[in-house]
C-alpha positions as CSV (number, residue, x, y, z in Angstrom):
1,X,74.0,58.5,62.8
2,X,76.2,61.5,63.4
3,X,75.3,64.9,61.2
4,X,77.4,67.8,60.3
5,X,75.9,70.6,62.0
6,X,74.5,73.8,60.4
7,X,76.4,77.3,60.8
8,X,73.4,78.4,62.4
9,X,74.3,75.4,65.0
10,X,77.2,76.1,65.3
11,X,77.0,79.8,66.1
12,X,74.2,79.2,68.7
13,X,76.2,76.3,70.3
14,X,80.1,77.1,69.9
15,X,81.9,75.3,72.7
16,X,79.1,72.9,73.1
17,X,79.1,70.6,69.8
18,X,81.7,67.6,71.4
19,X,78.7,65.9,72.6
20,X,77.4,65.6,68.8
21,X,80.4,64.2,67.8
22,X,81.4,62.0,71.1
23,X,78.3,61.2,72.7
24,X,79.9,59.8,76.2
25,X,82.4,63.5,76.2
26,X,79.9,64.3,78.8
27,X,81.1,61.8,81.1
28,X,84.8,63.6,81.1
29,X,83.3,67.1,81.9
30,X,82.1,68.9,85.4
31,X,82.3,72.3,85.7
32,X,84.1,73.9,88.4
33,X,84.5,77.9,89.7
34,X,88.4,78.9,89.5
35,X,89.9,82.4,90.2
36,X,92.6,83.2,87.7
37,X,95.9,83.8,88.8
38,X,96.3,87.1,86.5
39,X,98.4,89.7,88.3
40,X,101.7,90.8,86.9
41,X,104.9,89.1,87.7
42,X,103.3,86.4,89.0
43,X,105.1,83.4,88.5
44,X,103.9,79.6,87.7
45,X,105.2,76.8,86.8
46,X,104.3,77.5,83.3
47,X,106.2,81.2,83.1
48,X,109.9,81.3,82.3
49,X,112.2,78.8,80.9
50,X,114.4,75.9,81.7
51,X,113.8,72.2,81.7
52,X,111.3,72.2,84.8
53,X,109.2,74.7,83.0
54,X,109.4,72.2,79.6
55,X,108.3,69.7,81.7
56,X,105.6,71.8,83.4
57,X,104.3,72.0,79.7
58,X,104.9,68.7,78.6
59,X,102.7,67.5,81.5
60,X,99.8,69.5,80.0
61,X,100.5,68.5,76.2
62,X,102.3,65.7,75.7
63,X,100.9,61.7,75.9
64,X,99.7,60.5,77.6
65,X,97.7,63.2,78.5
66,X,97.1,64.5,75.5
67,X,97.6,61.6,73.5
68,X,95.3,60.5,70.6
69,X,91.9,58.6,70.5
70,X,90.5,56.8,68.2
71,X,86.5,57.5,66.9
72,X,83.9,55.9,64.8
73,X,83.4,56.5,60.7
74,X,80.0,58.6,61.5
75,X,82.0,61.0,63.8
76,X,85.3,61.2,61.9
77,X,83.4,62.2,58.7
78,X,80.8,64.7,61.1
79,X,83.8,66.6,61.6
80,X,86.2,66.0,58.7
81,X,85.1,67.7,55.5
82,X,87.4,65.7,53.7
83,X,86.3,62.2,53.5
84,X,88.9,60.5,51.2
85,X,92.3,59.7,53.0
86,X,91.4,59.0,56.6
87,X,93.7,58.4,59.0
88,X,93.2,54.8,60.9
89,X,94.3,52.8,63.4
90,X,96.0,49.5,63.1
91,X,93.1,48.1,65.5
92,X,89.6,49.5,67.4
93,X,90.6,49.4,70.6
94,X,86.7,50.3,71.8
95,X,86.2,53.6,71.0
96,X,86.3,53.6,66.9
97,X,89.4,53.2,64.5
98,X,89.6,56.5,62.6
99,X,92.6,58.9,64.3
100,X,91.5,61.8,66.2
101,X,92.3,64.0,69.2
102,X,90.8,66.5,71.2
103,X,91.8,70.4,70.1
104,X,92.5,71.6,73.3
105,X,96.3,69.8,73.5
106,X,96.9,71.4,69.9
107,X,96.0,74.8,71.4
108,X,98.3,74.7,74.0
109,X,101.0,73.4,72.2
110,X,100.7,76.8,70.0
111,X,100.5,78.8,72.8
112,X,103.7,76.6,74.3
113,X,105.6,77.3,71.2
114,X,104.5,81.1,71.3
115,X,106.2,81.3,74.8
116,X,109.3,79.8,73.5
117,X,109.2,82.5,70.6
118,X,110.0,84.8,73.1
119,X,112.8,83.3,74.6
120,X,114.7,82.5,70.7
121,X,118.4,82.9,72.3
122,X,117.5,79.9,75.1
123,X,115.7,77.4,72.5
124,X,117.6,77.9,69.6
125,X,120.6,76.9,72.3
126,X,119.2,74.0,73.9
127,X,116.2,72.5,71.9
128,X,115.9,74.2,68.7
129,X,111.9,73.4,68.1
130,X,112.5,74.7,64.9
131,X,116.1,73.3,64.1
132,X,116.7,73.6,60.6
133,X,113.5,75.4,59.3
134,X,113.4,78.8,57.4
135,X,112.7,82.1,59.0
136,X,109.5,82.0,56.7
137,X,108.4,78.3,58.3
138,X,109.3,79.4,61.6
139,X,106.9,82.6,61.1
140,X,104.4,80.5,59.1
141,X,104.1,78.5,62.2
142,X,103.6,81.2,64.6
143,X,101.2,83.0,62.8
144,X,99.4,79.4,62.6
145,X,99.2,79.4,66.8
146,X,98.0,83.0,66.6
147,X,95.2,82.5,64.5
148,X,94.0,79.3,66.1
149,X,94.1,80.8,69.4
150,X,92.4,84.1,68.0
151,X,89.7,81.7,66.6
152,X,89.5,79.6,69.7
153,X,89.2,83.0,72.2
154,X,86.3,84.4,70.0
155,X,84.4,81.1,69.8
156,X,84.5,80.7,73.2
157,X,83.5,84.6,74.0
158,X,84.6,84.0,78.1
159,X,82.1,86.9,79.8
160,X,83.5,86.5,82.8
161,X,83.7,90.3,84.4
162,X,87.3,91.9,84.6
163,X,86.7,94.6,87.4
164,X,89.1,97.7,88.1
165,X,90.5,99.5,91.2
166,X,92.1,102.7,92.4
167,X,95.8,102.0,92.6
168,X,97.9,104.5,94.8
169,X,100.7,106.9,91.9
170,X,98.1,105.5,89.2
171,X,95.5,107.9,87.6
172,X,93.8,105.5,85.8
173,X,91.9,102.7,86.9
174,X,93.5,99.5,86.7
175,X,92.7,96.1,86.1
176,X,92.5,92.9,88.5
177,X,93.1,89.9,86.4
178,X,92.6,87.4,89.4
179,X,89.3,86.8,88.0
180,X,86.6,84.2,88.2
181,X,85.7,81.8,85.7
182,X,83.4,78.7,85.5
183,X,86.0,76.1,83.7
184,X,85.9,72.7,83.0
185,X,87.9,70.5,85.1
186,X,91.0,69.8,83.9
187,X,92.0,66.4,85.9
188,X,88.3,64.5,84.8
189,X,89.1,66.0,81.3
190,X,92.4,64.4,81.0
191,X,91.6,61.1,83.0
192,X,88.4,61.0,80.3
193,X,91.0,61.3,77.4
194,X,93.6,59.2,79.0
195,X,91.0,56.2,78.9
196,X,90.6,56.5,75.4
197,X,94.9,57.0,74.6
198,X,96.0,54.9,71.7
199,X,99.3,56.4,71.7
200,X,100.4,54.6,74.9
201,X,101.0,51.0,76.3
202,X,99.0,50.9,78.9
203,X,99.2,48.4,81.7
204,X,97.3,47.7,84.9
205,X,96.8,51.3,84.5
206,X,100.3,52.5,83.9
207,X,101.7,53.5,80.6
208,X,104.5,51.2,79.8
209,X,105.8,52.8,77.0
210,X,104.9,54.9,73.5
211,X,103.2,53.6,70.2
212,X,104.7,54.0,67.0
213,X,102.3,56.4,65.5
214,X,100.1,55.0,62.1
215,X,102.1,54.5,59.2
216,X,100.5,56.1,55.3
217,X,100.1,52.5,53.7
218,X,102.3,52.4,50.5
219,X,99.2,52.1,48.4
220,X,97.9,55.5,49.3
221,X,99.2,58.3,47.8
222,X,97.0,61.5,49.9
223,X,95.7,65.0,49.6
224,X,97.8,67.0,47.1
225,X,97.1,69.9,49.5
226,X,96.8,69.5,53.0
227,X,93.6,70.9,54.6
């Protein structure tokens, strides 16, 4: 039986809590030393814009990477404080039937639409994420990202040491962002989640093609508010 943790749990454990509410989440983490890549101008294939930089962020947000799973009752209502009007799958496909998916994609998705905020005269040309919508949406949303990812920074509390150097026509010391960090790795994270995907077709290990996402029965009517 899965139980909503305490606050007091919650603050001693922040970051930790997945394997409350997924006991086998264990199985798609290991723990690996990285050294950012943090100096300026650098570039990646995340930086920038153009298609091969969408796709660079597509690869890290999209399905079936980051496509849904689906959970048990116990754990959907552990972490939902809203227990009327769940979200369910047409079928358990081994894993639970209530609609869930792991916060991490919805993180970088914000942070993927705060980069394309930056660049408004190159997406309002040739994707328009927010074709359409009101300046006060389109600032609604941001602000959304920003807060999540404030949240999600301060949970976390990273205490990995940011260290300074002399730097020749500099009189103050200046940072070296190429830090080092003990992260999770990314590949077993996403091959853990890709086993659970019930947003994708999957055959002899291939996905085949996209699922129509789960459809509000006509005989529900829903939150009057969203959460």
């Amino acid at each position: 039986m899965y139980q909503k943790p305490s606050s007091h749990d919650l603050r001693i454990a922040c970051g930790r809590l997945p394997g409350q509410w997924l006991p086998e989440a264990d199985e798609g983490v290991e723990y690996e030393t990285r050294r950012f890549k943090g100096s300026f101008r650098l570039q990646s294939p995340w930086t920038g814009v153009g298609p091969e930089t969408d796709s660079a962020w597509g690869n890290i947000t999209n399905a079936p990477v980051g496509g849904a799973i689906g959970i048990t009752k116990e754990q959907w209502e552990a972490v939902n404080e809203y227990h009327d009007y769940p979200v369910m799958l047409d079928e358990d496909h081994g894993t639970g039937q209530y609609l869930a998916s792991l916060d991490v994609f919805h993180q970088l998705h914000c942070l993927d639409l705060l980069r394309k905020s930056t660049h408004p005269g190159y997406y309002d040309e040739h994707e328009g994420s927010f074709a359409g919508a009101s300046p006060r949406v389109i600032e609604g949303h941001l602000e959304h990202c920003v807060e999540t990812l404030r949240q999600t920074l301060m949970c976390h509390g990273d205490m990995s040491l940011l260290t300074y150097n002399w730097v020749e026509g500099r009189a103050m010391p200046y940072p070296n962002f190429n830090t080092i960090h003990t992260c999770k790795n990314w590949d077993k994270l996403v091959a853990w989640n890709m086993q659970r995907d019930v947003t994708t077709e999957w055959v002899d290990g291939t996905g085949r093609k996209m699922l129509s996402p789960p459809v509000k029965p006509k005989d529900v009517e829903g939150m009057a508010t969203p959460p």
